[in-house]
C-alpha positions as CSV (number, residue, x, y, z in Angstrom):
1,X,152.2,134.7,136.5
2,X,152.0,131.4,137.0
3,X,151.6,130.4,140.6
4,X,154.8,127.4,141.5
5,X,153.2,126.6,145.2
6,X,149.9,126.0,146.8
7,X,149.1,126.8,150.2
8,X,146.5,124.1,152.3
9,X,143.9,126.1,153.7
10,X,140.6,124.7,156.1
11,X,138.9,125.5,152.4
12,X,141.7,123.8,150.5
13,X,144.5,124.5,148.2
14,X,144.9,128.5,148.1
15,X,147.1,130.0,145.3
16,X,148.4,132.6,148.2
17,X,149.2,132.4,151.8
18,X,149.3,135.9,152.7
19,X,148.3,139.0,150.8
20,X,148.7,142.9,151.0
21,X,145.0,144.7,151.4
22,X,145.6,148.1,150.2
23,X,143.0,150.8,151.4
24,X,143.0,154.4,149.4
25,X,141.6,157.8,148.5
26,X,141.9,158.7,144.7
27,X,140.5,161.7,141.9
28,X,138.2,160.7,139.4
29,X,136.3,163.1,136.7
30,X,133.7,160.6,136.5
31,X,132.1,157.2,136.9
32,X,133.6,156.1,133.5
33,X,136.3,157.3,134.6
34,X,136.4,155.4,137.7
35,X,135.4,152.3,135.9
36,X,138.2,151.9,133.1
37,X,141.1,153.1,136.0
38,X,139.8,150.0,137.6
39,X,139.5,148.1,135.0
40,X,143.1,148.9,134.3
41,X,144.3,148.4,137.5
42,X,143.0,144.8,137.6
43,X,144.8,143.9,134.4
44,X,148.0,144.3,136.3
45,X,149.6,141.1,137.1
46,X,150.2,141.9,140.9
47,X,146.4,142.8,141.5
48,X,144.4,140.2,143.2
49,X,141.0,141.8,143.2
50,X,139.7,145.0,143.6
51,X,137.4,148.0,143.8
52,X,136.9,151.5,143.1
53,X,133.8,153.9,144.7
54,X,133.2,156.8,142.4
55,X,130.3,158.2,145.3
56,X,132.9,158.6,147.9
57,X,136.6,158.0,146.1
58,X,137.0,155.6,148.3
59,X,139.2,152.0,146.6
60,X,140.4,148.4,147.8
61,X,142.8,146.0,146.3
62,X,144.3,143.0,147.3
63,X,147.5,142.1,146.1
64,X,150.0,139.3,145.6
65,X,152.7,140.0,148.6
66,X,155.4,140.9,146.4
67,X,153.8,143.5,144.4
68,X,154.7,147.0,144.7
69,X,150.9,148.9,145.3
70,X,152.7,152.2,145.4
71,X,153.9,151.9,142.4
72,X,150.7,150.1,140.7
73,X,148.8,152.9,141.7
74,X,150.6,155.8,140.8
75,X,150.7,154.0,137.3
76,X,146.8,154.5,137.1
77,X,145.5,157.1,139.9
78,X,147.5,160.7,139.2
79,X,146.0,161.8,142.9
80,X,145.8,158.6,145.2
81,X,146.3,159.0,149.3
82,X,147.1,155.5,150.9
83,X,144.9,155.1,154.3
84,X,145.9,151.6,155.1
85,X,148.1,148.6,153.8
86,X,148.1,145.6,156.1
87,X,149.1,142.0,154.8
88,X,146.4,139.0,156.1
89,X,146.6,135.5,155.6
90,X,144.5,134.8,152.4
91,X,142.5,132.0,154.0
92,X,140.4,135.0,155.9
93,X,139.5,136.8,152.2
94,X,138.3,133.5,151.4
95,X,136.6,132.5,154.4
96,X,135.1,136.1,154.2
97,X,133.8,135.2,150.4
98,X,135.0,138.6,148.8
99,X,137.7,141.1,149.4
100,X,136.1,143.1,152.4
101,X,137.6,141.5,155.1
């Protein structure tokens, strides 16, 4: 995707003004496991940045506003519960310095 505006931030020019912080449950057989689903999951185009925790099957990803995290995740993750989805401006994931705002 190639980003058309920038957004002024107290940090500078941001590539996004607001993004979606998707919170979630999943099934994973193992660590590999976990590791290539979020691998995959970060090759999608809508996906920001993210994580997956194989100890407690516990994931975050921030995504682009428009993107559809329903549907990214049900592509990847057959058994995934959402627990939260709120949209923040992304000035506070960068003023936070990683996606754990």
């Amino acid at each position: 995707m190639i980003v058309k505006e920038w957004f002024e931030t107290k940090f500078g020019s941001a590539p996004y003004k607001e993004v979606s912080i998707v919170k979630f449950s999943f099934e994973a057989d193992s660590q590999e496991d976990t590791a290539f689903k979020q691998y995959t999951l970060l090759l999608d185009v809508g996906v920001i940045q993210g994580h997956l925790e194989f100890a407690t099957k516990k994931g975050i990803l921030i995504f682009e506003t428009n993107a559809d995290p329903k549907a990214i995740l049900s592509k990847e993750l057959t058994s995934v519960t959402i627990d939260s989805d709120e949209k923040i401006a992304y000035e506070k994931v960068m003023e936070s310095n990683n996606m754990f705002v």
